[in-house]
N, C-alpha and C positions, 0 to 999 in steps of 0.2 A: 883431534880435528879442529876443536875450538882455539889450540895456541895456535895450529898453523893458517889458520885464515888470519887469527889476531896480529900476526907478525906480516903474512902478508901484504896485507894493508897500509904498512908503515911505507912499503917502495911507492914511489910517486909514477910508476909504469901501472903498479897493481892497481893504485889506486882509480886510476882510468879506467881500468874492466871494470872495476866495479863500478862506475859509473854508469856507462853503457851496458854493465848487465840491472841500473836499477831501472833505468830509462828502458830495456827491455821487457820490466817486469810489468813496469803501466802498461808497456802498449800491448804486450800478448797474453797478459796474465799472469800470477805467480804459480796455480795451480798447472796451468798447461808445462812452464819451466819443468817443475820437478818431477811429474808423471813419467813415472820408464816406460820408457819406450818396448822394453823387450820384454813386457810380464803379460803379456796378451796371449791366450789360449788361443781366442779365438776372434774375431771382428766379424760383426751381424749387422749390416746399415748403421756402419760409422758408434756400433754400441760394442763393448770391451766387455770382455767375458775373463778375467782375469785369477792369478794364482791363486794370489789372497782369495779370493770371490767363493773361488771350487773348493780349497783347505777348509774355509771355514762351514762352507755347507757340509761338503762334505762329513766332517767332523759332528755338526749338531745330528746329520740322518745318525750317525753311528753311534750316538748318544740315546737315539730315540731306540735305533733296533736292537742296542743291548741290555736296553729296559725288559725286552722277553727273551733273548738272548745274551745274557754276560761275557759270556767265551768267545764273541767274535769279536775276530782281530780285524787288521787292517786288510794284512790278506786275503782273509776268506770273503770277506764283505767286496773287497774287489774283482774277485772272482765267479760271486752272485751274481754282478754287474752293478751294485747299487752306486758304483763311482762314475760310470757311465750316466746310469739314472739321474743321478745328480746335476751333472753336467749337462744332460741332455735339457734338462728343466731349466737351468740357467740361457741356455741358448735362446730356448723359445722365451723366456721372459726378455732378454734381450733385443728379439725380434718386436716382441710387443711394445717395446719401449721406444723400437726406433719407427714403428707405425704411429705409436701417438704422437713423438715427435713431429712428424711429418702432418699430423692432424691440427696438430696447435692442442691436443690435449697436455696439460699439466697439474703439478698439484700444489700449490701457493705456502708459503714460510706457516701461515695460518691456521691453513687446510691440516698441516701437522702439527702445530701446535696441539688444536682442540681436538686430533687424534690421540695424541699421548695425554692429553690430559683429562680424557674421557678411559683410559686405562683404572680399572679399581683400585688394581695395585700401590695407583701414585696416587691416591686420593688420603689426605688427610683427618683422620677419623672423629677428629677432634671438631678441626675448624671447618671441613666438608674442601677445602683449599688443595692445589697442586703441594705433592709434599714432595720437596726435591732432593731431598736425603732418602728415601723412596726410590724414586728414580737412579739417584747414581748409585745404591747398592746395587739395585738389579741390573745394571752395567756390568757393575764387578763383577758379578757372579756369574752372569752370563759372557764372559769377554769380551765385552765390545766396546769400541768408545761410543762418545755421544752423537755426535756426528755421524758415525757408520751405520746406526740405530736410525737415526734419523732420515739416511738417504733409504735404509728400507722401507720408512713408512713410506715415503713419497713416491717410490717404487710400486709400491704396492697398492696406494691410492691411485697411480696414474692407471694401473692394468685393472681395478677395479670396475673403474669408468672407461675399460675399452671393452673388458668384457661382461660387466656384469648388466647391460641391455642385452643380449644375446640370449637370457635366461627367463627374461620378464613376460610376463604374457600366456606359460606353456600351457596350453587347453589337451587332456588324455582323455581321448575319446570312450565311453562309458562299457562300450564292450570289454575292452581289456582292462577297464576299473573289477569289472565283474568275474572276468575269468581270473581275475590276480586274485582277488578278494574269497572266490570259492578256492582256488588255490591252497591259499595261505590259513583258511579255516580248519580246510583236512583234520582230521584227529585219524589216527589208527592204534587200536587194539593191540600191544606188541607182548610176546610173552618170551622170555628165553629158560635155556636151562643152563646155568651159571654153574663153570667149571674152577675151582679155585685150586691156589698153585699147589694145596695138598694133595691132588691129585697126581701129581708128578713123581709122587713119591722118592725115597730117602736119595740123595746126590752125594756120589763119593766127592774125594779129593781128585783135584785137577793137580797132573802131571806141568812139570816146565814147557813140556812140548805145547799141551794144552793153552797155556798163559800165552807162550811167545805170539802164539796163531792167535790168541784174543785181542793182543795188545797192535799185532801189524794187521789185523783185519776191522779196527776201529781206530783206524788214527782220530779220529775224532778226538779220541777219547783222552789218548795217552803223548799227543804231541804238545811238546814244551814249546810258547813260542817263542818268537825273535824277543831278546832282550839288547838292553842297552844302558851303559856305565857313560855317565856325563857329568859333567864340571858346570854350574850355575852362579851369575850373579843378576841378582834380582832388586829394583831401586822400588820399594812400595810404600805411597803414606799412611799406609797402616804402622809401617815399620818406625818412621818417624815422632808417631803420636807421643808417644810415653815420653820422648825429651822434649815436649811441649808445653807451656805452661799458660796460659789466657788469664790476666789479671780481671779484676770486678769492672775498675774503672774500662776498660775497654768492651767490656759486654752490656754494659750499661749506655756508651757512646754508640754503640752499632745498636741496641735499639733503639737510642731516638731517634739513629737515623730511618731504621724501617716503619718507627711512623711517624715521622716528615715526609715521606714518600711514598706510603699509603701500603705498602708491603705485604703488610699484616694485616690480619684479622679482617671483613666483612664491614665498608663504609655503609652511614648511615643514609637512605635512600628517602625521597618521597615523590608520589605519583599525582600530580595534582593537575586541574583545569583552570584558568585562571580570565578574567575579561578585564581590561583594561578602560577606564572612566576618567575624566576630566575632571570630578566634583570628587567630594567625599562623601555629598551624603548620598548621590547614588550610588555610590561604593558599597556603604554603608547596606542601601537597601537589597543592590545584589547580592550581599554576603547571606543577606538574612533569607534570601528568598533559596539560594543554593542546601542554606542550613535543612530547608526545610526537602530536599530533593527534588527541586525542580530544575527540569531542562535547564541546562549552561544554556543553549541558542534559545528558547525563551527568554531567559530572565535579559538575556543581550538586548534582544529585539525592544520588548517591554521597555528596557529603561535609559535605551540611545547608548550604550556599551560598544566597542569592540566586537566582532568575531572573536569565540572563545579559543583558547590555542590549550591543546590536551599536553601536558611533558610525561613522560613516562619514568620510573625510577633515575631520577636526578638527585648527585651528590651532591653538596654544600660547595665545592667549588666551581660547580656549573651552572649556579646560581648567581649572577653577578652583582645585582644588586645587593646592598649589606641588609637594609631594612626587609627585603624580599626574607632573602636565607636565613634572619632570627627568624622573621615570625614561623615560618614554613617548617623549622627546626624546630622549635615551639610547639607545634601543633602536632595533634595524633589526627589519627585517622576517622574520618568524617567529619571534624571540623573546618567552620568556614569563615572567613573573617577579609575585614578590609585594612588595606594597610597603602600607605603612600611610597613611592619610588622618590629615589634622589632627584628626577627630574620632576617633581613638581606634580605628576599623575597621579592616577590611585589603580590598582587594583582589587578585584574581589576572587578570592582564592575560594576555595573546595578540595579537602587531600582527600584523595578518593584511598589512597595505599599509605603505610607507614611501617618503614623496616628500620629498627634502633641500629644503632654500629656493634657489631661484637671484636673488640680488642684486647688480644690474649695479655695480660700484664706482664710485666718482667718477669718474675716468678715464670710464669707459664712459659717464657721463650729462652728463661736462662740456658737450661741444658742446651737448645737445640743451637743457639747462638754460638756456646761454649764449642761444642762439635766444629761447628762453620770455620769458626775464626782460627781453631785449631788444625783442621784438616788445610787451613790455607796456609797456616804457619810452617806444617809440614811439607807441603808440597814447594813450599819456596827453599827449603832446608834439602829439598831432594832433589832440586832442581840444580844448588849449590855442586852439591857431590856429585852429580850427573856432568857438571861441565869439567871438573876435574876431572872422568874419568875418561870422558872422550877427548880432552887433552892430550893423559896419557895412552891412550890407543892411535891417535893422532900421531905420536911422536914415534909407535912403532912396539908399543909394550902388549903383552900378551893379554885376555881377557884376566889374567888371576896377578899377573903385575898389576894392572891396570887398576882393578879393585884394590888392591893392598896401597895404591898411591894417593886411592879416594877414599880412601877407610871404609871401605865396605866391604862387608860380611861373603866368603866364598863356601858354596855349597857344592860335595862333591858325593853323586847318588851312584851306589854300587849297579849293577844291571838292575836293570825293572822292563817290564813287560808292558806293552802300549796303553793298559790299564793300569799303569804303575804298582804290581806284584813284582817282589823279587821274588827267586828261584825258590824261599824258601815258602813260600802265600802271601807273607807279611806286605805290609803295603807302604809306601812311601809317601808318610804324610803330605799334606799340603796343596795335591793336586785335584784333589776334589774341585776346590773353584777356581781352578788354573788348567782347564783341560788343554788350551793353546798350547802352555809350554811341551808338555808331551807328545801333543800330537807334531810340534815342529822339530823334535826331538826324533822321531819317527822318519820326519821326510828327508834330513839336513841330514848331507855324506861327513863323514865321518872325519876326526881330526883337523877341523876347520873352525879357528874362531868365526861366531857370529856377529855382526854389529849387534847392537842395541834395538830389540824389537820392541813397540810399543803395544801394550796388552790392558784390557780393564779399564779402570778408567782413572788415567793419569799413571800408570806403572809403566814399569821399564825390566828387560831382560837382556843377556847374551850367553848364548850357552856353547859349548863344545862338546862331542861326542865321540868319547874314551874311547871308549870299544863295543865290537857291534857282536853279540854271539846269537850265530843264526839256529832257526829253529830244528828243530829234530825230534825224534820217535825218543821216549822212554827208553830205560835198562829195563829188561826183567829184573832185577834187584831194586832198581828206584822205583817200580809199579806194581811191583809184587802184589799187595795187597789191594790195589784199586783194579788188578786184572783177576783176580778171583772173585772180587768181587762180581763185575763184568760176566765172567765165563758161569758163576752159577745164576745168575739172572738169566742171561743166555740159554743155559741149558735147560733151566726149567719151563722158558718160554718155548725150546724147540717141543718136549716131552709134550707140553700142554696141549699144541696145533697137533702132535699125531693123534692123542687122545679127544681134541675137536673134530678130528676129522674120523675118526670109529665115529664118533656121537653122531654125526652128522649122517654118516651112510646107515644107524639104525633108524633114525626118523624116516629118511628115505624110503625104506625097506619098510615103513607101515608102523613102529613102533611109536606108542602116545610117550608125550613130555612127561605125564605122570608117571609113567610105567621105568623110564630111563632113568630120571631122577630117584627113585624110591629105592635102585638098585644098586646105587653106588651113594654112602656118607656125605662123601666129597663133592655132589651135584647137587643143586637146588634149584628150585622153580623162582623167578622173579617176573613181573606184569605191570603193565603202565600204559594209560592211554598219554599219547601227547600228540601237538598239531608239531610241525615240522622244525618253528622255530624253538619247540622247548628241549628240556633235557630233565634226566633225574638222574638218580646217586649211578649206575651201573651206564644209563643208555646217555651218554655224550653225544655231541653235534654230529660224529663219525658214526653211530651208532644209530642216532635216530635215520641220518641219512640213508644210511644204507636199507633201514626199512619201509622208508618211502620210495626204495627204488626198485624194491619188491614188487610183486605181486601175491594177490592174498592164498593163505595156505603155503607159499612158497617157502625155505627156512635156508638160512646162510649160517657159515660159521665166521666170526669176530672176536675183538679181545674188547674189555669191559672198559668204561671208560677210565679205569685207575690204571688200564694198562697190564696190571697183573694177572685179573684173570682173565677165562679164555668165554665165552656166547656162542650158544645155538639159538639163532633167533627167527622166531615166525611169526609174519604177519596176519592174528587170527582178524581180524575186522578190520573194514575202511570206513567212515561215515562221514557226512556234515558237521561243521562244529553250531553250537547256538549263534547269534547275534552276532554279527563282529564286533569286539573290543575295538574301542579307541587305540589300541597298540597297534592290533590290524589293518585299523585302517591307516591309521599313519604310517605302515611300514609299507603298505599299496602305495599312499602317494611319493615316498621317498622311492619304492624302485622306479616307481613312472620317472620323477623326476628324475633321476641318476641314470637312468638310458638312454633318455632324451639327451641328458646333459653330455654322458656318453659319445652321443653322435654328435653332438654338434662341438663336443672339443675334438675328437678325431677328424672331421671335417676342417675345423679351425688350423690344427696342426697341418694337415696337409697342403691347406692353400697358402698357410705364411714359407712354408717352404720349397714353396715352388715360385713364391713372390722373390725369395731373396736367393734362390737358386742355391741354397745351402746345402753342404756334403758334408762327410767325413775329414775329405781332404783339406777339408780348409782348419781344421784342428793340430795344433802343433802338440804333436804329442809327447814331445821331451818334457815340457813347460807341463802336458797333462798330468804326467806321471811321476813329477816334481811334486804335484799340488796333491797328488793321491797319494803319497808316502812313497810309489817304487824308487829303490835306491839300487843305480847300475853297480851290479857287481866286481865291478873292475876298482871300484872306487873303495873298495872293502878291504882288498890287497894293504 
């Protein structure tokens, strides 16, 4: 692409366009120029709800949900609706975006600044400073550039301030403080008779018949999924570093450049009050009379002075007198002295504050300097290879000619799974902090060089995708072993619920917890008082609930909270609990507020969408299910 613009150019017709497209570029923008036109999902009051926008959310929920679930794919997660969800959310932040616009609310270059740099993450542990190696890591890792990062703060600041008045103020009326608060105190008495899975006694061998009906009645369990075989060239300055080399003398010259420019390390500051005199000795006598903590506006009045003027943490350069700045620099804190200005005055100073400069030495800033000036030497050396390779793809060469014409490195990955698993578990290094490329790998039809997508911060990729092998049910031969497994957990869990369920119709029928336990090895008695929100080792969140949904003396049959074994459980007592905890009562004011809050986002939602007359219909859903991974299957052929 870069030779054929470069060649371009040489014709004195081309040259004219380009002319008229630079003179286009002042007057409408350069960002508006290159924005596609056709990557809009959706358009909310003139606000873009885009590909990239949905891929990439999409992708972080599915990062978040497979933190308690691992095995969910693209698929399944689509089919929960959480692609929907996703998108849904974008929309209304969209909506919100094009209401503040319309308010004049915004959020200032600065407003994000002191956002990101009020992050702990980037804070400097050393100098307490922005550390900006800090920062672009968690870029990297996170895939985003700096810019993209950055348009979410401001995103996120403007709907901050559109709806966080909305929330201010909320008064919960003292009754339903009270009724939540006895509520949530409850304690109940709970006792069960704890079946454990010896009770099910000895479990033959399962038959193939057995296996096949385990393995099609929990696809869950036993379906393989969609994998994919792809081709990768990847331009990273990480990859660059090691043919890098940073001499002394240039680590040495870039620090004195950051401090000639004040860069580094914490200037030295002072806080002083200062009255300006005509004479010296009443200079003289003001200094002496401040020395002693008396009123600035006294000592003024007293001795025909100036009006005192306060400076607050002032650096040496905002100092402009020379004789001022020694002595002020000079002094510590609470001294007070007179000193004359080049103009012939005097003043009488007082430093109320005095902060020394802390500046890191060479020593101290070598490595991080080293890093810098190396990660820049790399990027310009990637930057190098990068235009040769879009040269050759320019000129019609494939993504792995292409690379071979700019000497880089081609990566070819057997199938892997959207988690990058091949067929066999093993895992396909390196995508841990590259989830992008996978995930675009997922959405992108098959046999089709990619351009050059930009990823992390400063990388570069284009991939191709080999072959696409769809998902499918297990062999009883390839799952042999994990469907016996299956079927005897199965089976001991059906034996356990009939044998819950005997247990459960002799309590019915009058018999005590003692007398049922005592009569069988395999049963025992367990007891726990807890209030709703606790749990212990057998009674889980599932467990306790169901016997606050009891009534007392009442008894249910359940499985224990391991799952394995099987609960007859009754509610012997209900009562007050003591005093409410500080947990209590904090967990009263959090549902008040998250009800409230509840209503008035359900409220919010439904008037911005009747403001912008939003549907369904206005989501193109090609574009949707491009950006959620669906790949038309015609396009598989």
């Amino acid at each position: 692409m870069l030779s054929a613009v470069r060649n371009a150019v040489k014709s004195p017709f081309a040259l004219v366009i380009v002319v008229l497209l630079v003179a286009s570029f002042a007057l409408w923008g350069v960002n508006d120029v290159f924005r596609a036109p056709g990557d809009a999902i959706t358009t909310v009051g003139g606000e873009r709800v885009t590909v990239s926008e949905l891929r990439i959310n999409f992708e972080r929920r599915l990062q978040t949900e497979r933190q308690e679930n691992p095995t969910l794919t693209n698929a399944q997660a689509r089919e929960q609706g959480i692609g929907d969800d996703v998108l849904g959310q974008l929309v209304l932040n969209a909506m919100l975006r094009s209401q503040a616009r319309s308010l004049g609310i915004a959020a200032s270059d600065d407003a994000i600044r002191e956002e990101i740099r009020g992050f702990g993450a980037f804070t400097d542990p050393l100098t307490g400073g922005f550390d900006r190696l800090a920062y672009q890591n968690f870029l990297r890792q996170s895939g985003q550039r700096e810019r993209q990062f950055e348009n979410e703060i401001r995103n996120d600041l403007v709907l901050r301030q559109m709806t966080g008045s909305l929330f201010e103020g909320i008064d919960h009326p003292d009754v339903y403080r009270s009724i939540l608060t006895r509520y949530l105190s409850e304690i109940r008495d709970i006792e069960a008779i704890v079946i454990s899975p010896a009770a099910a006694g000895e479990i033959g061998d399962p038959t193939d018949e057995d296996l096949q009906a385990t393995i099609e009645n929990n696809p869950q369990f036993f379906t393989a999924p969609e994998r994919r075989a792809f081709t990768l060239v990847r331009l990273r300055p990480e990859d660059y570093l090691q043919s890098v080399e940073v001499a002394e003398d240039e680590i040495a010259a870039q620090y004195e450049y950051e401090l000639e420019t004040g860069a580094i390390g914490t200037p030295a500051t002072r806080t002083y009050t200062q009255i300006a005199f005509d004479d010296a000795e009443s200079a003289q006598q003001a200094a002496d009379r401040l020395a002693e903590n008396m009123s600035p506006a006294e000592v003024a009045a007293d001795l025909g002075g100036n009006a005192p003027s306060r400076l607050e943490e002032r650096q040496a350069f905002q100092v402009p007198d020379n004789a001022v700045r020694d002595a002020l620099f000079e002094a510590a804190a609470g001294d007070a002295f007179a000193v004359e200005t080049r103009f012939g005055n005097w003043f009488a100073i007082v430093v109320e504050d005095a902060q020394e400069d802390e500046i890191p030495t060479l020593e101290d800033r070598r490595e991080d300097i080293r890093n810098t000036l190396a990660q820049a030497a790399a990027e310009d050396l990637l930057y190098g290879d990068l235009g040769e390779y879009e040269e050759a793809r320019g000129n019609g060469f494939s993504i792995e000619e292409s690379a071979i014409a700019a000497g880089l490195p081609i990566e070819m990955f057997q199938a892997v799974d959207e988690q990058g698993r091949a067929e066999d578990g093993s895992f396909a290094l390196g995508f841990f902090q590259e989830p992008e490329i996978l995930a675009d790998v997922f959405a992108r039809p098959p046999l089709i060089d990619s351009e050059l997508q930009s990823y992390g911060d400063g990388s570069f990729y284009a991939v191709r995708v080999d072959e696409v092998i769809d998902s499918r049910l297990r062999t009883l031969d390839e799952a042999r072993d994990d469907a016996e497994s299956v079927w005897r957990l199965q089976e001991v869990d059906t034996r356990l619920e009939d044998v819950a369920e005997d247990v459960l119709a002799l309590v019915e029928e009058g018999q005590t917890f003692d007398a049922i336990a005592d009569a069988n090895p395999n049963f025992r008695i367990e007891q726990a008082s807890l209030r709703r929100n606790e749990t212990s080792d057998l009674f889980n969140r599932q467990v306790v609930g169901l016997a606050f949904a009891l009534d007392i003396g009442e008894a249910e049959a359940t499985r224990s909270g391991t799952g394995r074994a099987h609960l007859i459980i009754r509610v012997a007592d209900a009562h007050d609990g003591e005093a409410p905890s500080a947990d209590v009562l904090a967990q009263v004011d959090d549902f008040l507020s998250q009800g409230y809050r509840g209503d008035i986002d359900s409220s919010l939602v439904s008037a911005l969408y009747r403001e912008f007359d939003f549907s369904a219909d206005q989501i193109e859903t090609d574009l949707r299910d491009q950006a959620l991974g669906v790949v038309d299957p015609n396009q598989l052929q």
